[in-house]
N, C-alpha and C positions, 0 to 999 in steps of 0.2 A: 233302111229308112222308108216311109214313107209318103209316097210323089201325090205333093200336095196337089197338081194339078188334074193330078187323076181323081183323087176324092172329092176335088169341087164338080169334075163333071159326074163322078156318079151320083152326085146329092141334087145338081141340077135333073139330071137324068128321070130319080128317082120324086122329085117333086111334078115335075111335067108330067111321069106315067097318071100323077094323080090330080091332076088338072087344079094346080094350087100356084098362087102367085109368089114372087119371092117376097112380098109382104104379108103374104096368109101365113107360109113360113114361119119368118119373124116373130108375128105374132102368136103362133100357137108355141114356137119356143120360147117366147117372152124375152126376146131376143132384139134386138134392132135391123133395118131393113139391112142397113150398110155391113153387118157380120156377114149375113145370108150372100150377101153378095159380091164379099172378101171373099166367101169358101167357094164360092160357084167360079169365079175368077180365078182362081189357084193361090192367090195371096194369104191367106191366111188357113188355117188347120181350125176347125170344131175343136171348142173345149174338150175336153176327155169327158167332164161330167154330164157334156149335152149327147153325145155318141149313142146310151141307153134310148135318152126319148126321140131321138131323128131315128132309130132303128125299128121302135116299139110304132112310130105313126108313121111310117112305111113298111111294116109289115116285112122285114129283114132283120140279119143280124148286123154288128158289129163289125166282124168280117167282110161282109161283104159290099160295106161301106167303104174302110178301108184299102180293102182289095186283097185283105192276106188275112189270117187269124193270128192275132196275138194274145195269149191265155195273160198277159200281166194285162194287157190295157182292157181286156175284157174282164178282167177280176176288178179292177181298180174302177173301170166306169158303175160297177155293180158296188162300189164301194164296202167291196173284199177285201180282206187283206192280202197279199200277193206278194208272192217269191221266186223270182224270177229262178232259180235254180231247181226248184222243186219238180218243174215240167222240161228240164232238160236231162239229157243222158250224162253230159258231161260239163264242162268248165266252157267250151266255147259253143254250144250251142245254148247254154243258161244268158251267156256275152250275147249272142247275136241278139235270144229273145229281150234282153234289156236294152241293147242296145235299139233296137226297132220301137222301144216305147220311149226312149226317155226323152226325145223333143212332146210328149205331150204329158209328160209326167211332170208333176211341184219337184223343184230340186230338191227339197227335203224327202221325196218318195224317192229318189233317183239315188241318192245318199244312202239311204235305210239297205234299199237293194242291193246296192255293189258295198255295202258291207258286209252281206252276208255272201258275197262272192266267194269262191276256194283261194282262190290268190286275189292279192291286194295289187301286185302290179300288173295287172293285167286288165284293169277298169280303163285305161288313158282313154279308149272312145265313147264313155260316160263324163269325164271331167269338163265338156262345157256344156253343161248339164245342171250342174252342180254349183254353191255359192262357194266364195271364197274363201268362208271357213271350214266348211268342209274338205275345200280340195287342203286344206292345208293339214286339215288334221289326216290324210290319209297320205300327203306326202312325209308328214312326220312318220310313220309306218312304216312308208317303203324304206326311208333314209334308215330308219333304227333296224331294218333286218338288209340293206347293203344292199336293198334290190334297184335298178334304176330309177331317178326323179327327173330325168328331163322336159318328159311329159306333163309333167304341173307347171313349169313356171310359166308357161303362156297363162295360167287361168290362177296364177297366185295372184293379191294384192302388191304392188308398190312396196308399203309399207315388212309385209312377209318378206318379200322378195329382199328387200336391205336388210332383213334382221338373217334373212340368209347369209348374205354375200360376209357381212362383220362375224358371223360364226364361222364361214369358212376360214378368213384372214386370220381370224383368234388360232384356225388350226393350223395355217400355213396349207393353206387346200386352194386351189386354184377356181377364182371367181369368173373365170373366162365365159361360159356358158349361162352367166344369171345377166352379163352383161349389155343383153340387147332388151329387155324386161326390166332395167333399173329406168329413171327418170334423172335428169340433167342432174337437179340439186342434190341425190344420192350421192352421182356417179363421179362430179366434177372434183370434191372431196377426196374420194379413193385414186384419181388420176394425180392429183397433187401430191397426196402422200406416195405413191410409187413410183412418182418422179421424184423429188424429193432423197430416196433412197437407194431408188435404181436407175438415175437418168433415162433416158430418150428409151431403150432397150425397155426399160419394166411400163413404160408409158405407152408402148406399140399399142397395146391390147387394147386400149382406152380409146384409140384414134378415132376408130369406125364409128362409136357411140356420142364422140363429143362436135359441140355446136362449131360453127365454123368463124365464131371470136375464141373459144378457148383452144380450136386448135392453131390461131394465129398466135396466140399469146404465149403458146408452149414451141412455138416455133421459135418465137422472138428469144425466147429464155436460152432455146439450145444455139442459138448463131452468138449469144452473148456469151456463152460457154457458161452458163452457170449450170 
């Protein structure tokens, strides 16, 4: 990754050697003062697309703004097309270089790249990155070749996340693992049904995640013996 606070002082650095105010800045980036002054602060990272013209009116590269070379975020700012694997030897060095662009990468670029990855499970430090349909089309992938999904349901939807857990139950597959990523009104349903069927015992798993009236409530049902 790269240390945003490091690239705001070489950009301050790099504007002082040219005796330019952080409003001169601004304005020859057509920029606002308040960005110029997010990135010199460490709080915020340069668009990807502004990276070319801060490097071309300092008389620098890309590189050396950042502090490292990355051939995607230098193709992409050049608005190239780019392949993260094509400049790598193997699978995890194509990872590392993707992995150093995709906070400045559109999750739709970040998506394209790690599809063309050699293995699909092997993106997880690209997935919050990425929107939510994507992560899910890519955890449909790993699920239909048996490879691990754990690594998505942090960055699935709600919504995915339940149409998960009801296709597990449809198989008799254990929901245990989706159940800190579900939301009350999913989850309070699936605790009643597996009380319901498997008393206090098939309800354990549910405890951790439910609010603390519905675990009074399920308390009250098991001292009543039902």
């Amino acid at each position: 990754m790269f240390d945003t606070a490091q690239v705001g002082r070489r950009i301050a650095a790099l504007r002082k050697s040219h005796n330019m105010t952080q409003y001169e800045l601004a304005d020859k980036l057509n920029i606002s003062f308040q960005a110029v002054s997010n990135w010199e602060r460490g709080t915020s990272m340069p668009d990807i697309s502004k990276l070319p013209e801060i490097a071309y009116l300092f008389d620098t590269s890309i590189g050396d703004i950042l502090g490292k070379s990355n051939p995607v975020l230098e193709q992409v700012a050049r608005g190239e097309p780019a392949e993260a694997f094509q400049h790598a030897v193997g699978l995890a060095e194509g990872m590392q270089i993707l992995s150093e662009a995709a906070p400045l990468l559109k999750p739709s670029q970040v998506a394209e790249m790690a599809e063309a990855a050699p293995s699909q499970s092997s993106i997880a430090p690209l997935l919050p990155f990425m929107n939510e349909e994507d992560v899910a089309v890519f955890f449909e992938k790993c699920e239909s070749r048996g490879d691990s999904t754990a690594a998505f349901y942090p960055f699935l939807s709600e919504e995915k996340i339940k149409e998960i857990a009801d296709r597990y139950l449809s198989q008799e597959k254990s929901i245990a693992p989706l159940l800190p990523f579900m939301n009350e009104e999913d989850l309070l349903p699936l605790a009643e049904d597996a009380f319901t069927k498997g008393g206090s015992a098939a309800l354990a798993i549910y405890l951790p995640f439910l609010d603390d009236a519905s675990i009074k409530a399920f308390a009250e049902r098991i001292l009543k013996g039902e």
